[in-house]
Each structure stands twice: as structure tokens, then as C-alpha cells.
SEFINU-937549 format. One line per 8 residues: number of its first residue (from 1); their letters; for each residue x, y, z of C-alpha. Coordinates in steps of 0.2 Angstrom, whole numbers. Each point is the difference from the previous one (the first is absolute). Layout:
REM residues N
NUM> A> X:Y:Z  ... $
//
This chain:
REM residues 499
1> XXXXXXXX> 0:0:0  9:15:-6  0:16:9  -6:11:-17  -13:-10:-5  -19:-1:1  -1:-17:9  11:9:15 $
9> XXXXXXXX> -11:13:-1  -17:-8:1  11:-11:17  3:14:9  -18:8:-3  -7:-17:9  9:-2:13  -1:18:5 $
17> XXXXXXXX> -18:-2:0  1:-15:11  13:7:11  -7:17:4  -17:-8:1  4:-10:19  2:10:14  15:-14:10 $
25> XXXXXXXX> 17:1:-1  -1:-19:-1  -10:-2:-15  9:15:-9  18:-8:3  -8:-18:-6  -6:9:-16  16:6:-3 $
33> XXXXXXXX> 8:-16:2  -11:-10:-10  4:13:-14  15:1:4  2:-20:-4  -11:0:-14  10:15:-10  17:-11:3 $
41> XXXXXXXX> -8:-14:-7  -4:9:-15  21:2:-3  4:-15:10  -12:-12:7  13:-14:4  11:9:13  -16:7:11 $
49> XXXXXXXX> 4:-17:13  17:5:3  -4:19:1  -12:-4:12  12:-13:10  14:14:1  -12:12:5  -6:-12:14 $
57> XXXXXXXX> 19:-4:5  5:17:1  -16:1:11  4:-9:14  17:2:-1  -4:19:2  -10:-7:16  14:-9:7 $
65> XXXXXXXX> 12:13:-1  -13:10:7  -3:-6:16  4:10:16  16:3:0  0:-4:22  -2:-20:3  -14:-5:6 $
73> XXXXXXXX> -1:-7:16  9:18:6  -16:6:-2  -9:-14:8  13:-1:15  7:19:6  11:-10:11  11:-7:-13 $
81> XXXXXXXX> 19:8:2  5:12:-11  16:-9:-6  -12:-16:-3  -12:12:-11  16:8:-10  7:-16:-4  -18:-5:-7 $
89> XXXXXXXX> -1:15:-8  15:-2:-9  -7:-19:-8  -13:9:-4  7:11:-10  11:-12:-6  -15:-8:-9  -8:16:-6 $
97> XXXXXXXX> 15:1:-7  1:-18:-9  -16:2:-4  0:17:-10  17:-9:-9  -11:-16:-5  -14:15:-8  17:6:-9 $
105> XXXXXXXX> 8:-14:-7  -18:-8:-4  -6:18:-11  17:1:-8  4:-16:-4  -18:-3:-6  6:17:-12  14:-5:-5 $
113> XXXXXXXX> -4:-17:-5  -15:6:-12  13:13:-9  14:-12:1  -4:-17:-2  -3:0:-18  20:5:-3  8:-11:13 $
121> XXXXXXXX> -10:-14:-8  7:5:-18  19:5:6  0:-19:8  -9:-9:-13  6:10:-14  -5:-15:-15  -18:4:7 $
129> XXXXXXXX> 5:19:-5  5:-2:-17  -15:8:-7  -16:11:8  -10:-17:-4  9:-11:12  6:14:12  -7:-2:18 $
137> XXXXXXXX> -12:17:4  -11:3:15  -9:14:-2  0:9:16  -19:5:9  -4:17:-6  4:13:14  9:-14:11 $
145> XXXXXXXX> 16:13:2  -14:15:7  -9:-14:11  16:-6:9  9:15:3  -18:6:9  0:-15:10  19:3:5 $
153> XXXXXXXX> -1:17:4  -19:-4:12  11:-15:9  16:12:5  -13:17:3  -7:-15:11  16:-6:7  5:20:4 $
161> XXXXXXXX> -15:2:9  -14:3:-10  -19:-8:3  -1:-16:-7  -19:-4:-6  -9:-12:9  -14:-1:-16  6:-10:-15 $
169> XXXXXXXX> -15:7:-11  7:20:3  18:-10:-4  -7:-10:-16  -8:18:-9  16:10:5  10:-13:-8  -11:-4:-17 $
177> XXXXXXXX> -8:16:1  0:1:-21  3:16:-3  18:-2:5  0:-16:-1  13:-5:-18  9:17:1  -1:11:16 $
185> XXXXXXXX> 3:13:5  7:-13:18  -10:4:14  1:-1:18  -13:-11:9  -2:13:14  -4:14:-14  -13:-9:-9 $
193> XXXXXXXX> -7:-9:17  -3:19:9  -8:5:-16  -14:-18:2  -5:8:15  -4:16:-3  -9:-3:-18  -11:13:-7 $
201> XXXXXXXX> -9:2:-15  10:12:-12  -4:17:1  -5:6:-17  17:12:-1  10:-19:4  -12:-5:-14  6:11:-13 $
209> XXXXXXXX> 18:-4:6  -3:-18:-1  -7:-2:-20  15:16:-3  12:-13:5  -6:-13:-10  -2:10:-16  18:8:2 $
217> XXXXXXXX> 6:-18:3  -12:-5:-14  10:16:-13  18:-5:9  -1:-20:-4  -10:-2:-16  1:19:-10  20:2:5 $
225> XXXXXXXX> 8:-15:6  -8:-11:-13  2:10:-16  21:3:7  -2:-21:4  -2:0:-20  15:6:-6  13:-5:16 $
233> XXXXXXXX> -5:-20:-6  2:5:-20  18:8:3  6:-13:14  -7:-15:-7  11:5:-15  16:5:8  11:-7:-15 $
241> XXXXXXXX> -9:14:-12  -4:15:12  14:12:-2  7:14:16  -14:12:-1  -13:-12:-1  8:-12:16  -1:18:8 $
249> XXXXXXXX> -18:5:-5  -2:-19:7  9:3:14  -9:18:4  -18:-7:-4  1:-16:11  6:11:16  -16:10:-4 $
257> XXXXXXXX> -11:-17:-3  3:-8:15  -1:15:10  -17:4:-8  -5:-18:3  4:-4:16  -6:17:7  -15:-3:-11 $
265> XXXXXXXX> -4:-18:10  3:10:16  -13:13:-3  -13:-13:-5  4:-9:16  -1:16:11  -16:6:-9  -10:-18:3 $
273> XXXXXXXX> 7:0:19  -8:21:1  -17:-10:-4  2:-15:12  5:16:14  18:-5:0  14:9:-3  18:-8:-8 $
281> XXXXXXXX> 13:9:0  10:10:-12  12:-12:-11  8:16:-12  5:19:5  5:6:-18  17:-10:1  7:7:-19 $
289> XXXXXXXX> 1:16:8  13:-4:12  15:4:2  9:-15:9  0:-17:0  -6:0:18  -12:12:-3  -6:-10:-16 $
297> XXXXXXXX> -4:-15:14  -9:12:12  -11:1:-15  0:-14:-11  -10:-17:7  0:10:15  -10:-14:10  16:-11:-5 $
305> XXXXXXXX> 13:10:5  -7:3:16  -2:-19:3  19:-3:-4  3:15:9  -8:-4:17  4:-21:-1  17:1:-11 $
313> XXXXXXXX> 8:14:5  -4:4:16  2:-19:8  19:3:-12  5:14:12  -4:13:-13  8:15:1  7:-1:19 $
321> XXXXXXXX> 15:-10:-2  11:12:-12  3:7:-18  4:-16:-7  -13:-12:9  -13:11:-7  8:-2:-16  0:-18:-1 $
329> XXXXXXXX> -18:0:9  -7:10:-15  8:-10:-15  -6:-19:12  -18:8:0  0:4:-19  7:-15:-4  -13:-9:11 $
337> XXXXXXXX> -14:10:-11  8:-6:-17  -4:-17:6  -17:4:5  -7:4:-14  9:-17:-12  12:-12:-1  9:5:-17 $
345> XXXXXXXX> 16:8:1  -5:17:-7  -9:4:17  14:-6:11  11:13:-11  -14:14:3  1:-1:17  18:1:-2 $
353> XXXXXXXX> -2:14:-10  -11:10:16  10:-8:12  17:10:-6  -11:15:-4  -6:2:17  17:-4:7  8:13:-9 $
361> XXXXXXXX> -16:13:2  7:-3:19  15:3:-1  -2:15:-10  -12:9:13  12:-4:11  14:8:-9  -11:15:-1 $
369> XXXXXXXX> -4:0:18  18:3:0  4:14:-15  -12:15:0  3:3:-16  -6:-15:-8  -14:1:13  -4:16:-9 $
377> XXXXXXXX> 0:-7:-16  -11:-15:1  -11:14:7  -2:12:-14  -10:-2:-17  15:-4:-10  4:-14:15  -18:-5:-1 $
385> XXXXXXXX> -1:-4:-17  17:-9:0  -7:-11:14  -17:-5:-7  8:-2:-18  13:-12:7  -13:-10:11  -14:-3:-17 $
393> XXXXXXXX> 15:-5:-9  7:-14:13  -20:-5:2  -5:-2:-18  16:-6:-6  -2:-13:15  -17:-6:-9  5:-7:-12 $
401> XXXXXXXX> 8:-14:11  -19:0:8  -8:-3:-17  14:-12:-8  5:-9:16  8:-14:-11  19:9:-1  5:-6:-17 $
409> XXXXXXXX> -15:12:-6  2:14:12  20:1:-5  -8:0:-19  -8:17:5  14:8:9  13:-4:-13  -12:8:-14 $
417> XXXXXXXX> -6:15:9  14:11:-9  6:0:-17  -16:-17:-5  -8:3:-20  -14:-7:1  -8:-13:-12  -10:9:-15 $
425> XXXXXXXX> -14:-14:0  -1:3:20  -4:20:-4  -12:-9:-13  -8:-11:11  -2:9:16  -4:18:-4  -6:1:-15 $
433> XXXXXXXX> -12:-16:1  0:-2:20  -2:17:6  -2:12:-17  10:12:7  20:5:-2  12:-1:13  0:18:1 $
441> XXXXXXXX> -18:3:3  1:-13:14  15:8:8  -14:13:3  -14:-11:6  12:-3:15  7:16:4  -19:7:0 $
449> XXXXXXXX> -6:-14:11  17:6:11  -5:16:-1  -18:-3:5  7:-12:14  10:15:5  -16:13:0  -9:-14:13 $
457> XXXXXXXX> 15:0:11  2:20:1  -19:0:1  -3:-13:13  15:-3:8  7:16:3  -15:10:1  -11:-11:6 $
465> XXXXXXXX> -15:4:-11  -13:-13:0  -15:0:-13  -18:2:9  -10:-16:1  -15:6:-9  15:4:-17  8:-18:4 $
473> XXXXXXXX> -17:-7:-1  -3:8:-16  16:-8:-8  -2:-19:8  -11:-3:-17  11:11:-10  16:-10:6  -8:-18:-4 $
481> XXXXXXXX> -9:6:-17  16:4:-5  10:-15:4  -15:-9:-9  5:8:-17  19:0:3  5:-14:8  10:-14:-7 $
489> XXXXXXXX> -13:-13:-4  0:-14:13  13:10:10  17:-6:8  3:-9:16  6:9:16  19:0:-1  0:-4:19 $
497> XXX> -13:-15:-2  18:-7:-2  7:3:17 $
//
């Protein structure tokens, strides 16, 4: 069940109408559920017992580590010694302890053996390999990497002190909850469990701001993303042909189309949440308009950086054990991200690629926490400028490892980006009969949609001008009429469906 399509659309009409029709918390959350279940089984019916089964793991494991932290039978018994009640203490942290490590090493290897099976198999068996036909594949559940990371970080919130749920039917919606369900943005049980509690019917201001959401979304994933989809898969699905300015329109074009697509996901996930009352958070801030690579990460997949932040990072030592720690903390936690998201090289090199970027950008501040005039300059325009060209440039460039992860291809591009003619039937066959237009002419498709990206950023997010919900209302059937007459026919799949 695609998110743009009528079928989603006539789903999510029903089971609003059901949900906001009963009054109890009980029967909304089961409704939820149910649809919950019923959408994943319109991408993936076989792997709803195992979601479930992890779900209920991570459960009582969360209950377990839970428990009062005090024994027992110091409660019952006041008359217990104080060294006898420290040294139960201690077991019984020692089991909490175990116990969050078993959740651990159960979610990640769970993860890992999804992404990773499939090439260990073929790097042993390597006769097996010779040819896709007889090459071991398991094709990973779809949002498995989103669904463990969530169960991780409810397990260590837990371990650190944190309410554990006592209701597995609150746990079971927060967890398959579908809106968030394949792609994100990851969310914290004790965000989403408040927000059951307190559920209102949606003002009709939150309204507005709900079907806005969807019908940017709607614009950002099927207009933009789509129609750029088009042309990325022409020129690197033809790598031998393309020549250096077509490997960089590619190169441009794909850093815009996944952008445009994943925040596109996002903002349909976000809008249908605002009609259930609830809330996800923010998973983009404008991150091309940064101007470091740690910046970029405080904006981009903001709800994943904050996870490898807060249980990577941190439990690492993070910044509190010297220049060089910190360093080497940054580049493990890039590095870790590169393997989260596959298990071809090009993404272990990618987060190579962020790791040393964000080592340097470190080491660089602070050098200029040390020389005032180099403070000064990465503080003027001409500074400025400097720094935000140099970050796009190491983040595109770095895509093209995230969209040809096998390195034999992805060393194809780098070595033609300069001085690369292209093939005379390649021009033929993609622009004049693909796209009818010139190289040229779509050289200034992207830098208007850069432009226009840039006008929404200055707009929004520095002035902080907001349209009124009665003008959003009037483009929601704008926004989906148009994507009707535009759109790619039959559409692309969501580039982080992968991951």
C-alpha cells in the first residue's frame, strides 16, 4: 500500500472514522494496532509473527530491567542491614545490567544477520555466488533497521531510569504504530506513550497542518524526487556512456532526490500521526544549508543522529576524554552508521568518508578556538560561503558511494568526473528520448529547484513565516492535483524502504 495512492487514501479515511468514533484509550490504541498490522501486511505479510515476537521480547525484557531497582524483601523487612541490602543491590543491578546486554545483542544481531547474511553466505559458498540466479539473498523485513534501533534505545532509556510499561497493548502500537513503521522518523516509547494519554481530537488549525504535511510530502516524494529518480537511474545505470558533466548532473540530482524523498516519507508520516493526535518528531532542519559536517548531522536524519548520539557516543565517552578520543569517537560512530544502513562496501566507505569529515571539522574548531584570526574568518560571509561550499561538496560527492555501494562502480564515477566524453547514443537515448530536454536546460531545472529550496529555507527557517491554515487548506487539493498530472506514472519506491 503505497503512501501516494488512492488505496492509502481511502485506509486512512476508515480508520480515522473508526478511531475517532470510540471514546477509550483502549479501543483507539487496538484500532491502531489492528491497522497497523493490516498496512504491514500489505508490503510484507510473512514477517508480522516475528515483528510481533520481537515486540513482545523487547516487552518483558523492558519489564525486567524495570523492576525496582531496591530488592525486595528490603521493603518487606526494614530490619535488613544496610551492607546486606548494598550487596543485594549490587546483584541486582548486575542483572539489569545482563539483562539490557541480552536486549542488545538479541536487536543487533537480529539486524545484522538480516543485512548480512546474504554476503557471508555468498563469500563462503562462493560456487553458490557465481551468478544472481544461484546467489544466496534474504531480503531483510522492511523497516527492521528503524524497529530495532527503537527497541534498543526503549531498553537502555529503561536501563537509565526511565518508566518501563507495564501494558504490552500501549508497547505493541508504539512499536508497529504504521506511520513510522518502514522508515521513521525513530521514536522514543515515552514520547509517543505521554501523547496516548492525553489524545484529543485535532483542532481544526492541527487539521490543516496535518493534510499540509501530507500534500508537501505528497509534492516532495512524487512531483520532485520522482521525476529527479528518472534521470539519476538513466545516467548511473549507464555509467560506461555517461560522460563528467552528466556523472555530475547525476551526482547533483540524486543528493536532491533522496533528500526530497525521504523528507517527503517523513512529512506523510508526521501529517497522518497530526490526525491520529500524535505528534513525531522532526527528522530534517534544511541540512544543504549547512555549513559543517556536524551541523549537516544536527539536521539531516536528525532522529538518527540523535540516537547514535545519545547510545553511541555518549556510552563512547564522547567528547570528555580529550582531542583525540573525540576524534576517534566521531569517525567509530560514522562508521557504525555506514553499516546501518547495508552491508556493501560503498556504505562502510561513506561512513568513512563522515567519520574523517567530522574528525577534522573538530579539530579545526579547535584550532580556531586557538587563532582569532581564523575564528574571524569562518565568521564572516566570505568564511561562510567557504564553509557551506566545502561541506555540500564532501556530502554529495560522498553519495555517490550511498547510491553505488558496490566500489567497482562507485570508483567508475570518481575516476570520470573530470575530463569523461560522454557516449553520443547515451546524449541520444537519455535526453533527447528520456527526458526531451538538453543537458543545459536541466542544469537549470536543478539550480531553480536549489534556488526555490533556498527561498523555503530563508522564508521558513530564518524568518519563521508560516502560511495560515485556511491558505494551506486551499493548496492540500492544489498539491495532489498536481502530482496527479506530473508524476511519474506508477512512481518510484522509497529510497530508504532499503534500509
Amino acid at each position: 500500500m503505497n503512501f501516494i495512492s488512492i488505496s492509502y487514501g481511502i485506509f486512512l479515511l476508515s480508520i480515522l472514522g473508526i478511531y475517532w468514533t470510540v471514546a477509550e484509550q483502549k479501543w483507539r490504541l487496538w484500532i491502531l494496532l489492528i491497522a497497523s498490522i493490516a498496512f504491514y501486511a500489505s508490503w510484507s505479510i510473512q514477517y508480522i509473527p516475528l515483528l510481533l515476537a520481537l515486540t513482545f521480547i523487547n516487552f518483558r525484557l523492558g519489564r525486567e530491567i524495570g523492576k525496582n531497582t531496591s530488592p525486595g524483601e528490603h521493603n518487606l523487612d526494614w530490619r535488613i542491614s544496610n551492607e546486606d541490602w548494598q550487596y543485594a543491590n549490587a546483584d541486582w543491578n548486575s542483572r539489569r545490567l545482563k539483562l539490557l546486554s541480552l536486549g542488545v545483542i538479541l536487536n543487533v544481531l537480529l539486524l545484522l544477520g538480516f543485512k548480512y547474511i546474504s554476503p557471508i553466505l555468498n563469500l563462503a559458498f562462493p560456487i553458490q555466488s557465481s551468478s544472481p540466479e544461484t546467489s544466496f539473498k534474504v531480503i531483510a523485513p522492511l523497516g527492521i533497521s528503524f524497529f530495532t534501533f527503537e527497541c534498543i534505545a526503549y531498553l537502555i532509556d529503561v536501563y537509565r531510569g526511565a518508566p518501563a510499561t507495564d501494558h504490552f497493548l500501549k508497547f505493541a502500537t508504539y512499536k508497529l504504530f504504521f506511520a513510522k513503521l518502514i522508515s521513521g522518523p525513530i521514536t522514543r516509547y515515552h514520547n509517543l506513550a505521554t501523547q496516548f494519554n492525553t489524545l484529543q481530537f485535532p483542532t481544526a488549525e492541527r487539521v490543516a497542518e496535518a493534510l499540509w504535511l501530507i500534500a508537501r510530502g505528497v509534492i516532495k516524494k512524487g512531483l520532485l524526487a520522482d521525476n529527479l529518480g528518472i534521470f539519476v537511474d538513466l545516467c548511473f545505470g549507464n555509467l560506461q556512456r555517461a560522460g563528467s558533466t552528466d556523472l555530475w548532473l547525476a551526482t547533483f540530482a540524486y543528493g536532491l532526490q533522496l533528500y526530497l524523498d525521504f523528507n517527503g516519507y517523513v512529512d506523510i508520516a508526521r501529517g497522518t500521526a497530526l490526525l491520529f493526535g500524535l505528534v513525531l518528531p522532526e527528522n530534517f532542519d534544511f541540512p544543504y544549508f549547512s555549513t559543517s559536517i556536524a551541523d549537516f548531522w544536527r539536521r539531516w536524519h536528525i532522529t538518527l543522529g540523535d540516537w547514535l548520539r545519545n547510545y553511541v557516543y555518549f556510552p563512547l565517552g564522547g567528547s570528555r576524554r580529550g582531542l583525540m578520543r573525540t576524534c576517534w569517537n566521531l569517525f567509530l560512530v560514522m562508521v557504525i552508521a555506514g553499516i546501518w544502513h547495508g552491508s556493501a562496501w560503498g556504505f562502510f566507505v561513506w561512513g568513512i568518508i563522515h567519520g574523517i569529515a567530522l574528525a577534522v571539522h573538530r579539530l579545526t574548531d579547535d584550532l580556531s578556538d586557538r587563532n582569532e584570526k581564523l575564528a574571524q574568518f569562518w565568521q564572516n560571509p566570505f568564511g561562510i560561503f567557504i564553509a557551506w561550499l566545502l561541506t555540500q561538496l564532501m556530502v554529495f560527492t560522498s553519495w555517490i558511494w550511498f547510491r553505488l555501494p558496490n566500489l567497482q562502480d562507485s570508483s567508475l564515477v570518481i575516476q570520470h568526473l573530470w575530463g569523461h566524453t560522454a557516449d553520443a547514443q547515451f546524449a541520444q537515448k537519455v535526453y533527447v528520448e528520456a527526458l526531451t530536454i538538453s543537458p543545459y536546460q536541466l542544469s537549470w531545472l536543478l539550480g531553480i529547484l536549489a534556488a526555490l529550496m533556498g527561498l523555503v529555507y530563508a522564508v521558513n527557517g530564518r524568518l519563521k513565516l508560516e502560511l495560515n491554515w485556511p491558505i494551506k487548506l486551499v493548496f492540500v487539493p492544489l498539491c495532489f492535483y498536481i502530482v496527479w498530472l506530473l508524476a511519474p506514472e506508477g512512481g518510484l519506491p522509497y529510497i530508504y524502504f532499503d534500509f
